[in-house]
C-alpha positions as a Markdown table, in Angstrom:
| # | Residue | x | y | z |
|---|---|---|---|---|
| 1 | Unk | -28.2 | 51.1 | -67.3 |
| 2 | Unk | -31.8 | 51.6 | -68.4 |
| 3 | Unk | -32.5 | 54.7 | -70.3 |
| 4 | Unk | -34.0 | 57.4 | -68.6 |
| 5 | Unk | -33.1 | 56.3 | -65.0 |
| 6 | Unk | -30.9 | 59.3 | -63.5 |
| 7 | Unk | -27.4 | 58.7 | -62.4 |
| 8 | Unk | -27.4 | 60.0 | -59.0 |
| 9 | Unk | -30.5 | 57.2 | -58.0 |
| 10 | Unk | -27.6 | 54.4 | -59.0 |
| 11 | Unk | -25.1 | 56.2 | -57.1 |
| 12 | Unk | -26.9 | 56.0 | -54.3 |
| 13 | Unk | -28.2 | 52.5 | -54.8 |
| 14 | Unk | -25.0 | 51.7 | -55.0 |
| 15 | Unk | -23.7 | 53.4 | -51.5 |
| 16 | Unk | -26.4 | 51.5 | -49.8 |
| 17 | Unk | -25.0 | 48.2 | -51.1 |
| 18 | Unk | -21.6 | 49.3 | -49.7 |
| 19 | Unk | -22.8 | 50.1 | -46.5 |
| 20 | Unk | -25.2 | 47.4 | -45.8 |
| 21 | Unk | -22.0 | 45.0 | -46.8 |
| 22 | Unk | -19.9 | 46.9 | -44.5 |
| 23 | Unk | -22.4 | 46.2 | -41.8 |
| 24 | Unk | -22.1 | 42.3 | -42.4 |
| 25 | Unk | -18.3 | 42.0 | -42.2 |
| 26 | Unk | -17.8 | 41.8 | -38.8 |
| 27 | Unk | -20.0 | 38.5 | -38.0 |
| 28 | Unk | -18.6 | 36.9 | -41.1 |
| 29 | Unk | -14.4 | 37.8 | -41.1 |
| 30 | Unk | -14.5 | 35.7 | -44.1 |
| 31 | Unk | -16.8 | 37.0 | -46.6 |
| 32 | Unk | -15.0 | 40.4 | -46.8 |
| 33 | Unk | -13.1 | 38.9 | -49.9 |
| 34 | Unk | -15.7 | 39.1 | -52.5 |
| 35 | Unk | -16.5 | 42.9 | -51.8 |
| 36 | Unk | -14.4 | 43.4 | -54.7 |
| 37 | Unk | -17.4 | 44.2 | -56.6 |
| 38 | Unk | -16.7 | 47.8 | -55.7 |
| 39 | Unk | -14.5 | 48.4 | -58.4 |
| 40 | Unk | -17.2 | 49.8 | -61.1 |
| 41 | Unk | -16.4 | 53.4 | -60.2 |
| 42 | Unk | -18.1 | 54.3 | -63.4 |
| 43 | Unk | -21.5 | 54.6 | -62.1 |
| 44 | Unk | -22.9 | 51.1 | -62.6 |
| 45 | Unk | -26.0 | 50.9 | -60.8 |
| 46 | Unk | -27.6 | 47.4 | -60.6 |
| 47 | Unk | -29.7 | 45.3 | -57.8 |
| 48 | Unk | -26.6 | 43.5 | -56.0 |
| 49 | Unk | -28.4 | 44.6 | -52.6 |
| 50 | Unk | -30.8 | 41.7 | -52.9 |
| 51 | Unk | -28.5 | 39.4 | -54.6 |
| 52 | Unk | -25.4 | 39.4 | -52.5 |
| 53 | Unk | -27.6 | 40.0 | -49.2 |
| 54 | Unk | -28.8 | 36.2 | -49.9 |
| 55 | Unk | -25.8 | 34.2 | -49.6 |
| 56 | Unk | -24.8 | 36.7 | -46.6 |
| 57 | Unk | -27.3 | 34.9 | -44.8 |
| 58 | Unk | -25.2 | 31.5 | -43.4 |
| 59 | Unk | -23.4 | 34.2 | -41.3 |
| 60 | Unk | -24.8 | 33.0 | -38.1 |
| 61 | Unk | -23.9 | 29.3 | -38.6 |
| 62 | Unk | -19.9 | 29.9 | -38.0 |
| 63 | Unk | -19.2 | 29.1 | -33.8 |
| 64 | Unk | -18.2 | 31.4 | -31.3 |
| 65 | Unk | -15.0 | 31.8 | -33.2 |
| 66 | Unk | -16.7 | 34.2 | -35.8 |
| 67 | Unk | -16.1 | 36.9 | -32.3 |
| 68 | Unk | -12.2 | 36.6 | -33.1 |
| 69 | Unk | -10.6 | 39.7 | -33.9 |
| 70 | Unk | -10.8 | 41.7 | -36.5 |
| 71 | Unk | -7.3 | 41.1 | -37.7 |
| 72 | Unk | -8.0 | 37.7 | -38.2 |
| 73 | Unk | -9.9 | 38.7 | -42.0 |
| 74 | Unk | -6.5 | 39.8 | -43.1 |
| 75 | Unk | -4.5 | 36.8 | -42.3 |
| 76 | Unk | -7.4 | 34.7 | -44.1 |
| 77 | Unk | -7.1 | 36.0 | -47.6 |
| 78 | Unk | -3.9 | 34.5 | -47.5 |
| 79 | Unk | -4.9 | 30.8 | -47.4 |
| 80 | Unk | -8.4 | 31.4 | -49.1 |
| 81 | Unk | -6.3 | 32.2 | -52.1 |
| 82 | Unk | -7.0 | 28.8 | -53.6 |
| 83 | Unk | -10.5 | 29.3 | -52.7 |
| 84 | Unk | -12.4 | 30.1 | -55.6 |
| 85 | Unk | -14.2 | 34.0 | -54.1 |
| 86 | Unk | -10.0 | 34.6 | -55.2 |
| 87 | Unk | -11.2 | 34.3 | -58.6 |
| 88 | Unk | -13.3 | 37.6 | -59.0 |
| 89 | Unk | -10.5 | 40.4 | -58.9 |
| 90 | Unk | -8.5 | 38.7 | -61.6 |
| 91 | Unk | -11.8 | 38.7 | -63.9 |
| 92 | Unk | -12.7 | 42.4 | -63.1 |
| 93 | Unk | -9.5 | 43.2 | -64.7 |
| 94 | Unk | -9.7 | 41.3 | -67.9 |
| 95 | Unk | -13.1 | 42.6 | -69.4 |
| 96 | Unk | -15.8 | 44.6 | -68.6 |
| 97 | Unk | -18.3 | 44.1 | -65.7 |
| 98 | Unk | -21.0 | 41.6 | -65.9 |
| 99 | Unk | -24.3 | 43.1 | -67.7 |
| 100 | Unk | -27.0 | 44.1 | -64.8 |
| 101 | Unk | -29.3 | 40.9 | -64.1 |
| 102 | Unk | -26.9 | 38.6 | -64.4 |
| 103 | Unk | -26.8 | 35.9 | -61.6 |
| 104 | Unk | -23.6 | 36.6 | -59.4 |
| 105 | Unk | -24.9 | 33.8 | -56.8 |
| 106 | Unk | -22.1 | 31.2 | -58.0 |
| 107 | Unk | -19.6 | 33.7 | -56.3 |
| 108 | Unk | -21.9 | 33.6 | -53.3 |
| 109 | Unk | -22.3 | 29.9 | -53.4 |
| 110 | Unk | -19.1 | 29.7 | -53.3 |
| 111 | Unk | -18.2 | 31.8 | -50.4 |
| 112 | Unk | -20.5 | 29.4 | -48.9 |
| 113 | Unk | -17.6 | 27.0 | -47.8 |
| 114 | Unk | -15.3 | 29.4 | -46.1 |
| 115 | Unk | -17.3 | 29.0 | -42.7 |
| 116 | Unk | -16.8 | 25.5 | -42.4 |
| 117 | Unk | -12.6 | 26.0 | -43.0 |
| 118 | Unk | -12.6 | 29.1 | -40.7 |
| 119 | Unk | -11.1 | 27.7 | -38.5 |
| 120 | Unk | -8.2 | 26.7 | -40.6 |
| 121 | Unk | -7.5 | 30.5 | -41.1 |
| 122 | Unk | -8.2 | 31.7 | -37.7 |
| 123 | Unk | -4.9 | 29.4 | -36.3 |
| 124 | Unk | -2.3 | 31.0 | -39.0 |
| 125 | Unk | 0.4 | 29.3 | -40.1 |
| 126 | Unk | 0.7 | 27.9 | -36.6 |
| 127 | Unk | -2.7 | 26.2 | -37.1 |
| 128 | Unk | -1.8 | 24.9 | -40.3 |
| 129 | Unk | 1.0 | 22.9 | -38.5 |
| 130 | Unk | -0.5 | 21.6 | -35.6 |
| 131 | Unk | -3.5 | 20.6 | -38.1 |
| 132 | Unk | -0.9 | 18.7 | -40.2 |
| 133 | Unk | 0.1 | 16.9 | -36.6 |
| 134 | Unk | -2.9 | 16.4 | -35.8 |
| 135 | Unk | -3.4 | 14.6 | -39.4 |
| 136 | Unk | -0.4 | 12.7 | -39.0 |
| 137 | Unk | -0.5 | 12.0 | -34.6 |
| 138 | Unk | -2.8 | 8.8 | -35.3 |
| 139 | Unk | 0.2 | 7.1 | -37.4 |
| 140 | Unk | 2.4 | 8.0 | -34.3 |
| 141 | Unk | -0.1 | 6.1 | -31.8 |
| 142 | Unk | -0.3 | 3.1 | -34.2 |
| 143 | Unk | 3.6 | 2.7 | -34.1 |
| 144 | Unk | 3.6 | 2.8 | -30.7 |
| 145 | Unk | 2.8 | -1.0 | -30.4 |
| 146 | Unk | 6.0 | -1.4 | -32.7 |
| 147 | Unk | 7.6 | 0.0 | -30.1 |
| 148 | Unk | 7.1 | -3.2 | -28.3 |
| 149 | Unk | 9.8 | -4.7 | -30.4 |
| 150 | Unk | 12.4 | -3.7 | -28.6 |
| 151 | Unk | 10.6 | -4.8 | -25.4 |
| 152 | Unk | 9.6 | -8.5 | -27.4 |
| 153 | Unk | 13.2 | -8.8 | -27.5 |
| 154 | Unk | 13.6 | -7.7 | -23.9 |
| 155 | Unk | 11.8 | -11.2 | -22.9 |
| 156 | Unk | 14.3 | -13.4 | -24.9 |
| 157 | Unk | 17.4 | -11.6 | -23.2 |
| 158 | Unk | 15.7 | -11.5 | -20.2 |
| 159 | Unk | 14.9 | -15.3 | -20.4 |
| 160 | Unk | 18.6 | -15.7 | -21.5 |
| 161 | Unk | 19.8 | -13.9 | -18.4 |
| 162 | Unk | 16.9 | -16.2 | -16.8 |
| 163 | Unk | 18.6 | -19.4 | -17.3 |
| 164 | Unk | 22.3 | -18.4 | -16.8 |
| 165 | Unk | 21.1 | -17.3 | -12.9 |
| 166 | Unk | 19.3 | -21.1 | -13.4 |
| 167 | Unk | 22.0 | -22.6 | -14.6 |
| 168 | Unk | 24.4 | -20.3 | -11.8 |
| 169 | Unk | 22.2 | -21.2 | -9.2 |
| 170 | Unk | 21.9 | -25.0 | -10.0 |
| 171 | Unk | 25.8 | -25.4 | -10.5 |
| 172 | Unk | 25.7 | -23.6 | -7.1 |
| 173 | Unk | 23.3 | -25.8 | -5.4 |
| 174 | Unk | 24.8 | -29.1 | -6.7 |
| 175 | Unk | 28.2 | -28.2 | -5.6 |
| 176 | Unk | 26.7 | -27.0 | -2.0 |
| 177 | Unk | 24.9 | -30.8 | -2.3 |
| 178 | Unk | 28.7 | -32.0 | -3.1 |
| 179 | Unk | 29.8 | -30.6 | -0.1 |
| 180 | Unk | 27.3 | -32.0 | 2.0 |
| 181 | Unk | 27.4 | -35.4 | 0.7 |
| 182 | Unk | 31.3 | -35.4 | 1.1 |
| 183 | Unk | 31.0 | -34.1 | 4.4 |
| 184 | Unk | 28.7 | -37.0 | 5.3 |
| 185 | Unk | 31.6 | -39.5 | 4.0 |
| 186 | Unk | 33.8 | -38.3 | 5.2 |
| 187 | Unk | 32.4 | -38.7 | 8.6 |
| 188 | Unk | 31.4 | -42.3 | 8.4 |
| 189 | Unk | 35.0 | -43.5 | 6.9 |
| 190 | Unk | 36.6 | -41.7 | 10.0 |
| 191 | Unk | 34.0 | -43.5 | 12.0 |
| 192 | Unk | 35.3 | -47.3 | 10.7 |
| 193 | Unk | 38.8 | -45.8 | 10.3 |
| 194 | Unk | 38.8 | -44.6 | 14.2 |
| 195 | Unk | 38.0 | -48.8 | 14.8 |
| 196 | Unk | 41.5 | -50.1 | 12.7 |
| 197 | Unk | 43.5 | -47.3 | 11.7 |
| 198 | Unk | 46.2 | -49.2 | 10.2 |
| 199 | Unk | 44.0 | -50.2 | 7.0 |
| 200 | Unk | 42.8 | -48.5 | 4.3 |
| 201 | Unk | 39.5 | -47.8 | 3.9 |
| 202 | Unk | 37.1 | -46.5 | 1.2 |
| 203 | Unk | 33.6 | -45.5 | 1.2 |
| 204 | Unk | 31.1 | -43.8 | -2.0 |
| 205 | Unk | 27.7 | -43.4 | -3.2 |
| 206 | Unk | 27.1 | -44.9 | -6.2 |
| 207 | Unk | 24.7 | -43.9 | -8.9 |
| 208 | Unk | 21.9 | -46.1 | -7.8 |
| 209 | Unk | 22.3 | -44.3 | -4.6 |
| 210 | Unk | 23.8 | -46.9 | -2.3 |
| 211 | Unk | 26.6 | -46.3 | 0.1 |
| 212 | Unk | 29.4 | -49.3 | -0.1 |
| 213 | Unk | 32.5 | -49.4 | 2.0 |
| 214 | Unk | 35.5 | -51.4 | 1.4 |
| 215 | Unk | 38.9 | -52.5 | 2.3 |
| 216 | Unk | 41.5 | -53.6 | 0.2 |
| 217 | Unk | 42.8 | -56.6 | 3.0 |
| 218 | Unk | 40.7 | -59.3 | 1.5 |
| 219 | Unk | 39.1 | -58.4 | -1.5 |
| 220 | Unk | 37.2 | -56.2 | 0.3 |
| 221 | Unk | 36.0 | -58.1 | 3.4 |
| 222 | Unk | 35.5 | -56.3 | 6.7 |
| 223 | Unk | 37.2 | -57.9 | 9.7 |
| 224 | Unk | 34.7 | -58.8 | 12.7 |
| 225 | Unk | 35.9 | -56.3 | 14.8 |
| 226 | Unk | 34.8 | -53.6 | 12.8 |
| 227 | Unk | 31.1 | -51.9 | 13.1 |
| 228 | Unk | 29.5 | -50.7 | 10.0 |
| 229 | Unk | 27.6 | -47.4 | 9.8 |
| 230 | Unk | 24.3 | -47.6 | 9.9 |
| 231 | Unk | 22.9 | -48.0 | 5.7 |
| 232 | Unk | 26.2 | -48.1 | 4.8 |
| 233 | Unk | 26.4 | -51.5 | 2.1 |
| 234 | Unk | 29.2 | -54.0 | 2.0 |
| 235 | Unk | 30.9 | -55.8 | -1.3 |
| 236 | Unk | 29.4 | -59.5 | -2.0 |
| 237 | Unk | 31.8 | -62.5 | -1.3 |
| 238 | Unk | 33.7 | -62.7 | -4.3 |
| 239 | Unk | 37.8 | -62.8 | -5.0 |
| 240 | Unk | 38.8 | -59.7 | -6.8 |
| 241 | Unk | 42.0 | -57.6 | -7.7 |
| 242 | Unk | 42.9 | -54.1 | -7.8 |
| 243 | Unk | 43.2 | -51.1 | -5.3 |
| 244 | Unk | 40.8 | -49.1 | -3.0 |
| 245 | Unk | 39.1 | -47.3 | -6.4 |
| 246 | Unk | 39.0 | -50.4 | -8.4 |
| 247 | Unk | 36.8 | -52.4 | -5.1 |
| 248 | Unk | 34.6 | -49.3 | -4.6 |
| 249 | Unk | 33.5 | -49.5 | -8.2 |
| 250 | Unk | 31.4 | -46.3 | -10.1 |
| 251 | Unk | 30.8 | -43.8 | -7.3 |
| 252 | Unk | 29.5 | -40.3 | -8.0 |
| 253 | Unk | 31.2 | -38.8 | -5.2 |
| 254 | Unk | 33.8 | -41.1 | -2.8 |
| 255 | Unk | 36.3 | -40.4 | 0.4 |
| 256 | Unk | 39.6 | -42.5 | 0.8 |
| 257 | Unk | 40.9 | -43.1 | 4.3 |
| 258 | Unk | 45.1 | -44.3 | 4.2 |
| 259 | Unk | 47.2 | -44.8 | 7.9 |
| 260 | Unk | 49.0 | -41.8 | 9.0 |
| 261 | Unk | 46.2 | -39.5 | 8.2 |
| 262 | Unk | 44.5 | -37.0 | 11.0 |
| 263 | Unk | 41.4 | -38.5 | 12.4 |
| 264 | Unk | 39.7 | -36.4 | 14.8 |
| 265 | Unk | 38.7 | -37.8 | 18.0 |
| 266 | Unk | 35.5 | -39.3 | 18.6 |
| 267 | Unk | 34.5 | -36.8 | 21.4 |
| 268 | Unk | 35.1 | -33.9 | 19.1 |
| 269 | Unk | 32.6 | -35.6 | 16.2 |
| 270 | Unk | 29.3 | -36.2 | 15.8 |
| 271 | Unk | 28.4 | -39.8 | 17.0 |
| 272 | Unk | 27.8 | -42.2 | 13.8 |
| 273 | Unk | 25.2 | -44.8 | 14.3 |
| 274 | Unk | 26.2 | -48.4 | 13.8 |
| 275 | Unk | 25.1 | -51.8 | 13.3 |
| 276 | Unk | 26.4 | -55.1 | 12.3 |
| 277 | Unk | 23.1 | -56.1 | 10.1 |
| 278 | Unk | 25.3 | -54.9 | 7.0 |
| 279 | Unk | 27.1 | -58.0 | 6.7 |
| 280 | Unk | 23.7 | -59.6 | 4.6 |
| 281 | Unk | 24.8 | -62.3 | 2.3 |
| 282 | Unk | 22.8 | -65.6 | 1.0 |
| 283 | Unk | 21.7 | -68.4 | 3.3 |
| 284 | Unk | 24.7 | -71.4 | 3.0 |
| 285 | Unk | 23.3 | -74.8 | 1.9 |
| 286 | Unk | 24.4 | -77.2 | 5.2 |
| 287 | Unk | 26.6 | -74.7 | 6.9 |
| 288 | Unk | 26.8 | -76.7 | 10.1 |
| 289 | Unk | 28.3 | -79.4 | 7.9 |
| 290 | Unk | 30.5 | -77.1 | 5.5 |
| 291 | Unk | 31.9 | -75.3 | 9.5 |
| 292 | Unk | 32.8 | -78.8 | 10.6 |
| 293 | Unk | 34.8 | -80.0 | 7.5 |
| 294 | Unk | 36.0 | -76.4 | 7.2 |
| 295 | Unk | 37.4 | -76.5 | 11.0 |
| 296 | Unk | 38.9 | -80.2 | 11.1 |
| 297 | Unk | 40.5 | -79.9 | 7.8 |
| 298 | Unk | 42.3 | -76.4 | 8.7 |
| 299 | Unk | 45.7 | -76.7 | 9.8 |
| 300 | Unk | 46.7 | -73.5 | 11.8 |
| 301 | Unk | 43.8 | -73.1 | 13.8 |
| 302 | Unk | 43.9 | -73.7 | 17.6 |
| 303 | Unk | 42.3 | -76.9 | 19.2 |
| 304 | Unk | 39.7 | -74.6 | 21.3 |
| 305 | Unk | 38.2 | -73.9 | 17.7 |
| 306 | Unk | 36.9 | -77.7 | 17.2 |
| 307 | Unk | 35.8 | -77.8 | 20.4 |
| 308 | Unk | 33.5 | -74.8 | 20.2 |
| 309 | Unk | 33.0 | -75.6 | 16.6 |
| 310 | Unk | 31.0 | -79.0 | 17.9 |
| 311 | Unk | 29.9 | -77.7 | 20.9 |
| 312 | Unk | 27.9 | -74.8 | 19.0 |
| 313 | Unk | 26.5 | -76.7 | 16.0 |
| 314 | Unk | 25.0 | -79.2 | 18.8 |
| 315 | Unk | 23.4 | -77.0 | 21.1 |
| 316 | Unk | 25.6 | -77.8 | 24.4 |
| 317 | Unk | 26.9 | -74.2 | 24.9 |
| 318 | Unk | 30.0 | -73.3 | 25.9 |
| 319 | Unk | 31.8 | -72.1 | 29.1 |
| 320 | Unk | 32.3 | -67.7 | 29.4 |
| 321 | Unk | 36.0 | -68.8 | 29.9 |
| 322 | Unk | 36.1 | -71.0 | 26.6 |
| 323 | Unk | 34.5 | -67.6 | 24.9 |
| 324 | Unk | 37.0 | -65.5 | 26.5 |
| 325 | Unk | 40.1 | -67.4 | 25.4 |
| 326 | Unk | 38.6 | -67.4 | 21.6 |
| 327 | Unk | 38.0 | -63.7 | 21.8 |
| 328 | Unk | 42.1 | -64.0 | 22.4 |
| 329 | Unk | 42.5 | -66.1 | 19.7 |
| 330 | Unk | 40.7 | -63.9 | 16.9 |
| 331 | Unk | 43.0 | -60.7 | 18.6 |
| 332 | Unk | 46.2 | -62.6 | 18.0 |
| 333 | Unk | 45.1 | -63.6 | 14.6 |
| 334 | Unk | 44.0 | -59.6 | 13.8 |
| 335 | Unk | 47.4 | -58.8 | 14.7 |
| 336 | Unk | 49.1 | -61.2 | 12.9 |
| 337 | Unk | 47.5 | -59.9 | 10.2 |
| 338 | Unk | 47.9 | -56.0 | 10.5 |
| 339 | Unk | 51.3 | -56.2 | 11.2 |
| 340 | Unk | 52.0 | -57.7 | 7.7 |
| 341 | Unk | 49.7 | -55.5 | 5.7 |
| 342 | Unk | 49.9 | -54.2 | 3.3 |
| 343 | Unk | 52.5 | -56.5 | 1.4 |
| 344 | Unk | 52.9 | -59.1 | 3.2 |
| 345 | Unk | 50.0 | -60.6 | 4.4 |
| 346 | Unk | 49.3 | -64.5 | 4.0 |
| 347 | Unk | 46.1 | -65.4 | 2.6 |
| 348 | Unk | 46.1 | -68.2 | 5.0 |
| 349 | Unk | 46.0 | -66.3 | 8.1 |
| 350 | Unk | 43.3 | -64.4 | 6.5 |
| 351 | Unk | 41.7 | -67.9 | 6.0 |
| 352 | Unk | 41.9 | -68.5 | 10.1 |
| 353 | Unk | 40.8 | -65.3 | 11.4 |
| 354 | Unk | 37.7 | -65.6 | 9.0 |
| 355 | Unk | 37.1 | -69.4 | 10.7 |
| 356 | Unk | 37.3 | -68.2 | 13.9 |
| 357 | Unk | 35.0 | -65.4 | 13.5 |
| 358 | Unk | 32.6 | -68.0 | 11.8 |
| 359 | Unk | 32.8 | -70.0 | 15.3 |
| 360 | Unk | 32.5 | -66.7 | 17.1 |
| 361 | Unk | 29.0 | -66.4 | 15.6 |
| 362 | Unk | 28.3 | -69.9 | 16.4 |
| 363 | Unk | 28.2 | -69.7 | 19.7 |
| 364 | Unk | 26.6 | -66.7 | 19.9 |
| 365 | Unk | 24.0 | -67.8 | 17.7 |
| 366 | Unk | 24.9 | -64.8 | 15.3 |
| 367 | Unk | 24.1 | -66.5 | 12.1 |
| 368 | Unk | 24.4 | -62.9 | 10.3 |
| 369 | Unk | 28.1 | -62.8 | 11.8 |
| 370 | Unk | 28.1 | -66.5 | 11.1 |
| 371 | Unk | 27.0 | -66.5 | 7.0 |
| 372 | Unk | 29.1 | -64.0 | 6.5 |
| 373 | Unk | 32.9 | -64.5 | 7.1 |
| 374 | Unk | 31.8 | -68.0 | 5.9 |
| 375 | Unk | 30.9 | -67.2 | 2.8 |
| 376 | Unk | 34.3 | -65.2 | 2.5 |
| 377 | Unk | 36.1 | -67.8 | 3.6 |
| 378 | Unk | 34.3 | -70.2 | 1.2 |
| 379 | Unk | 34.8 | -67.5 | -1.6 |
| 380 | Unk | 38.7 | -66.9 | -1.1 |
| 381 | Unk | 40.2 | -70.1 | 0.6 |
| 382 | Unk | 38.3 | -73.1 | 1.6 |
| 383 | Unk | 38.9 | -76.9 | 0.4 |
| 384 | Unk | 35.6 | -78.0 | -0.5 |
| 385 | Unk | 34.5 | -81.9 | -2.2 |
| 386 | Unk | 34.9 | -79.9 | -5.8 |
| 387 | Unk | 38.6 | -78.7 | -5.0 |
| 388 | Unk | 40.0 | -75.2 | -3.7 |
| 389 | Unk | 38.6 | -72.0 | -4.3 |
């Protein structure tokens, strides 16, 4: 205090600071803190008016949430503790007052700040949480993707539930396939089966996709009386051994026919179509010659099969009654036949019914019907130049 200045002019500067601050508190909640100032009681009198009204001038910048209510200021000094305006009070109390002039605008500069975190305070403790959130919500968005983890799993179980339906659905289809493909043999075996019942039959797809049939009577040649369903294959000329299984070869799906079993009736069923172009084999090298020697050298055979033999390889023709009484003769040698099978039938009665169905397709110039029971008979009994076969 300057000598000679009287002590009621500093009390009264001194009231004017405190009400002009007073004034400024409400549009600034924060600022309140550093009116601790007021604490010289003992009649300092110095120029804080100016000072202090300088830094009081950023008040305007805080946002309409500076027109909070008034009991937000108390709830502030609690988290502006670490803020430095904090530090005042404690340095009132340790020494005397700062001397007059000195520069108190590093306590204003430093209230400066608190604008800019108001809105930290203004919240409370609430505010303080749900800005730690806040902080920490874009870590929570970011492991959202890892959430897909689960779900990239998801895929591989779904894939493995994928291919067991597949692998359901295609054991399903093939057997359904099965069914229809058996189904399908079934009805063409009945359909030869329904001609001779008293054979067995035997008919499968193989791998290659052909259809064979087969009977074990002859190495699995099919009698003339029998029709063959229509793409159905027959076995080459050739003297094998073994059962029905063993003739039919490889199959990837078969159907057995055996005598005694039910065979629907051919009314009831749908019709199979049939043709007799199954019995293909390769062209003979001077079949009218290898016929002849075949015919004249055969004991067994009746004399009506020389005649027709001769009469069909040149060309004459024969009478409808001459046909008639052959047709007779290859029925008494079918029976023959039949009634001896399974165990005792004579390979040379076999022999004569394949010779007269040979002759049969002479004369009516089958030569498919003619080649083939030829060629079987070549393959199983015929004498030829170069000895027995």
């Amino acid at each position: 205090m300057q000598s000679g200045a009287p002590m009621s002019a500093g009390a009264e500067a001194l009231s004017q600071s405190i009400s002009e601050t007073a004034q400024q508190a409400p549009q600034n909640p924060t600022p309140p803190a550093p009116v601790a100032p007021t604490a010289p009681s003992g009649g300092f009198a110095y120029e804080a008016p100016q000072q202090f009204s300088e830094p009081a001038t950023p008040a305007p910048a805080p946002t309409e949430t500076a027109q909070q209510p008034m009991y937000a200021a108390p709830v502030a000094a609690a988290p502006a503790a670490p803020v430095a305006p904090m530090a005042p009070p404690p340095a009132a109390t340790a020494g005397p007052l700062p001397a007059y002039g000195s520069d108190l605008r590093p306590t204003g500069a430093a209230a400066a700040p608190p604008p800019a975190a108001a809105p930290a305070p203004l919240s409370a403790p609430t505010s303080a949480a749900s800005g730690t959130a806040a902080s920490n919500q874009p870590a929570v968005v970011r492991q959202a993707p890892t959430a897909a983890t689960p779900t990239g799993v998801t895929p591989a179980g779904i894939a493995e539930t994928a291919m067991g339906s597949a692998a359901t659905g295609a054991v399903a289809g093939a057997a359904a396939q099965q069914s229809i493909e058996q189904a399908r043999l079934d009805r063409l075996l009945e359909a030869v089966a329904r001609q001779e019942p008293k054979l067995k039959w035997a008919i499968g797809d193989r791998e290659d996709g052909t259809t064979v049939l087969v009977t074990d009577l002859a190495s699995g040649w099919i009698p003339p009386h029998i029709e063959i369903p229509k793409g159905v294959e027959l076995l080459q000329p050739q003297k094998r051994r073994g059962g029905l299984e063993h003739l039919l070869g490889e199959t990837v799906n078969h159907s057995i026919w055996t005598p005694g079993h039910y065979l629907p009736n051919a009314k009831d069923v749908e019709p199979v179509e049939m043709t007799f172009r199954a019995r293909q084999v390769p062209d003979i090298d001077e079949l009218n010659w290898e016929l002849t020697q075949a015919t004249n050298w055969r004991d067994g055979l009746p004399r009506l099969a020389h005649t027709l033999t001769k009469a069909g390889i040149a060309g004459t023709g024969v009478l409808e009654s001459e046909a008639d009484l052959l047709y007779e003769h290859l029925t008494a040698a079918r029976d023959k036949v039949v009634r001896a099978y399974p165990d005792n039938v004579d390979p040379t009665d076999v022999g004569n019914w394949q010779l007269l169905a040979s002759i049969s397709g002479l004369i009516a110039k089958d030569k498919t019907t003619l080649r083939y029971h030829f060629a079987w008979f070549q393959a199983l009994s015929m004498a030829t130049q170069g000895g027995s076969r």
